[in-house]
N, C-alpha and C positions, 0 to 999 in steps of 0.2 A: 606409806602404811607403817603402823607404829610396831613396830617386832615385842612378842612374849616373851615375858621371862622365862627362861626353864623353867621344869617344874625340879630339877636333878640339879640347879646349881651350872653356872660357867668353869667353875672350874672340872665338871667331869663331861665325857662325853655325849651330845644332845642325839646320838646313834646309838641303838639298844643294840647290832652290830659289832659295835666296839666294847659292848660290856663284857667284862670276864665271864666265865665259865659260872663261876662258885653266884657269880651277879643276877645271871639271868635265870638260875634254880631259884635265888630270891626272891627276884621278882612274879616269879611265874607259880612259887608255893603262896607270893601274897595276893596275887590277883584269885587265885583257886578259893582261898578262904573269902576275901572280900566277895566274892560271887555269892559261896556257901550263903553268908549275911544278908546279902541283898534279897535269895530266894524264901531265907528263912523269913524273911519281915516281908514279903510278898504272900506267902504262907500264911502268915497272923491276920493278915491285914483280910485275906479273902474270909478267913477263920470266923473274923467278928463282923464282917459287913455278908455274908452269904450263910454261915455256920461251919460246925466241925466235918460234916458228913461231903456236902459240898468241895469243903476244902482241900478234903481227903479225893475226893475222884477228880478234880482239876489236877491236884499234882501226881498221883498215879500216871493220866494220862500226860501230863509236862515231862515227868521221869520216861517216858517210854520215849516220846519224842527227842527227848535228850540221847538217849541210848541210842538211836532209830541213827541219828546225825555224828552222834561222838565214837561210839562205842561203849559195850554194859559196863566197861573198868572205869570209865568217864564218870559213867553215869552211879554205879556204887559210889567211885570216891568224891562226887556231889553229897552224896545223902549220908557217906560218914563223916566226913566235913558239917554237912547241916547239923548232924547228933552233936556232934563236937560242941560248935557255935552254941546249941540251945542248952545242953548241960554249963556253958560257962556264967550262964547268966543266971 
């Protein structure tokens, strides 16, 4: 079986384990925003193929679920993150 490349390079550690401190705050503020992006364009996407209204009560009831599983600080800093994401563009 043919082994993958890293996706981090051989020269650093292929264990998130062994990341530093300052590493895994990194990695862990870019997976929170790449999420934020993903929902926001799941968002648009139901927005133009269901409408605005639609759109709006699917992710109400998505946001409660998220809170339901994370907790409501989860689930705010989801939707200030989304605001963030849609003002940059």
């Amino acid at each position: 079986m043919k082994q993958q490349q890293s996706l981090i390079g051989s020269e650093k550690a292929n264990n998130l384990a062994n990341l530093s401190s300052q590493g895994r705050l990194n990695l862990q503020e870019t997976m929170r925003n790449s999420e934020a992006r993903e929902w926001l364009a799941r968002y648009r996407k139901k927005a133009l193929e269901e409408g605005r209204g639609e759109a709006q009560y699917w992710w109400q009831q998505t946001l409660e679920n998220i809170a339901k599983r994370r907790g409501q600080a989860a689930a705010d800093d989801l939707r200030q993150r989304m605001n963030t994401q849609k003002d940059k563009k």
